[in-house]
C-alpha positions in Angstrom: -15.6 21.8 -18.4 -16.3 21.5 -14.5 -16.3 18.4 -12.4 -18.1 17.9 -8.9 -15.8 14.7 -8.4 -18.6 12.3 -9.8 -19.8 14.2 -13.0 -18.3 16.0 -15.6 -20.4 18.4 -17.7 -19.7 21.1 -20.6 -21.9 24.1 -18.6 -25.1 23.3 -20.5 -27.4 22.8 -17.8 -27.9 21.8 -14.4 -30.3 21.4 -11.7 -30.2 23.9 -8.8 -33.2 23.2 -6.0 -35.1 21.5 -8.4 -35.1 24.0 -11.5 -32.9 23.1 -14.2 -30.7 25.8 -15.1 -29.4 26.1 -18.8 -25.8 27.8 -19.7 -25.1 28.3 -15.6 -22.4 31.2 -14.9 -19.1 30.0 -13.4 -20.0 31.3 -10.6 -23.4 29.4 -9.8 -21.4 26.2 -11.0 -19.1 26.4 -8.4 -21.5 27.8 -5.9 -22.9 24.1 -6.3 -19.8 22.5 -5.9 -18.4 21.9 -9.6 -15.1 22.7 -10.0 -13.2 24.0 -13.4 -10.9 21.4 -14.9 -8.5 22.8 -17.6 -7.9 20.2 -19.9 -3.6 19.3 -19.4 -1.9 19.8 -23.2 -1.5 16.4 -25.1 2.1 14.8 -24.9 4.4 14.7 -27.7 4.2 10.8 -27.7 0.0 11.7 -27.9 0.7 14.0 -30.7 3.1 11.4 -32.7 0.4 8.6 -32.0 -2.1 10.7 -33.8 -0.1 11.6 -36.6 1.1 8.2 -36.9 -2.8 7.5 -37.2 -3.7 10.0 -39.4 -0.8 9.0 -41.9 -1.8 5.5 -42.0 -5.2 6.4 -42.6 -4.2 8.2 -45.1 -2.5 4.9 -46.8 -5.2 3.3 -46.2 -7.2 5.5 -48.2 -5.4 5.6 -50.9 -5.3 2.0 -51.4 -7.2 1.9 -54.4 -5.3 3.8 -56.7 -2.4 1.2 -56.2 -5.6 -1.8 -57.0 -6.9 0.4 -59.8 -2.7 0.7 -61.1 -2.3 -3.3 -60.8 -5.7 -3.6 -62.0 -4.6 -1.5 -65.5 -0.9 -2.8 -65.5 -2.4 -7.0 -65.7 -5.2 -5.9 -68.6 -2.5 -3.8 -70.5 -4.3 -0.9 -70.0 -2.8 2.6 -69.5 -2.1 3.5 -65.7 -5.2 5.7 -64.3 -2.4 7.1 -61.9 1.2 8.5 -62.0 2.5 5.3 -60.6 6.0 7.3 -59.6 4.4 10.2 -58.1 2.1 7.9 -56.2 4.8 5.2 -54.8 6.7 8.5 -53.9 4.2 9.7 -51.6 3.3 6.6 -50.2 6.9 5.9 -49.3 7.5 9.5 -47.6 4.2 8.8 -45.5 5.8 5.1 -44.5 9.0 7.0 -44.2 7.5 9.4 -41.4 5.7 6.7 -39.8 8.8 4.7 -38.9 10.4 8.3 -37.8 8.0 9.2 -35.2 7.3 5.2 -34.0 11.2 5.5 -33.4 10.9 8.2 -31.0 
């Protein structure tokens, strides 16, 4: 990625004197004044708010199969899910969620 202070651009193209110029070296980049940026590695506290995302997505998602359990348990149907199993895994995904919102 290369920066000239105003833009930002990938090294697809640009326009040098008029012509465009597709995949420019490096080098002709910063001939015309871009300059490389390197990308700084995400914090931990970035990391932990993605997991934390990503894990309560994943509750989210799964949503339905507690619905489609209550759903079964008030007809007196048999449970479509292992209710245990499921409760377990939702808890140990709440369980890191707290861990890494404590941090």
């Amino acid at each position: 990625m290369f920066t000239n202070g105003e833009k930002t651009i990938t090294g697809k193209r640009i326009t040098v004197n008029g012509c465009v110029v597709l995949n420019p070296s490096e080098e002709l980049l910063e001939e015309q004044g871009w300059h490389k940026v390197v990308p700084s590695e995400p914090t931990q506290a970035q990391l932990n708010e993605q997991r934390i995302w990503e894990l309560k997505d994943q509750l989210a998602q799964g949503d339905y199969k507690i619905i489609k359990c209550t759903e079964a348990q008030l007809m007196g149907e048999p449970l479509p899910y292992d209710i245990t199993a499921l409760v377990a895994e939702r808890n140990a995904m709440r369980a890191e969620i707290n861990e890494l919102e404590a941090q």
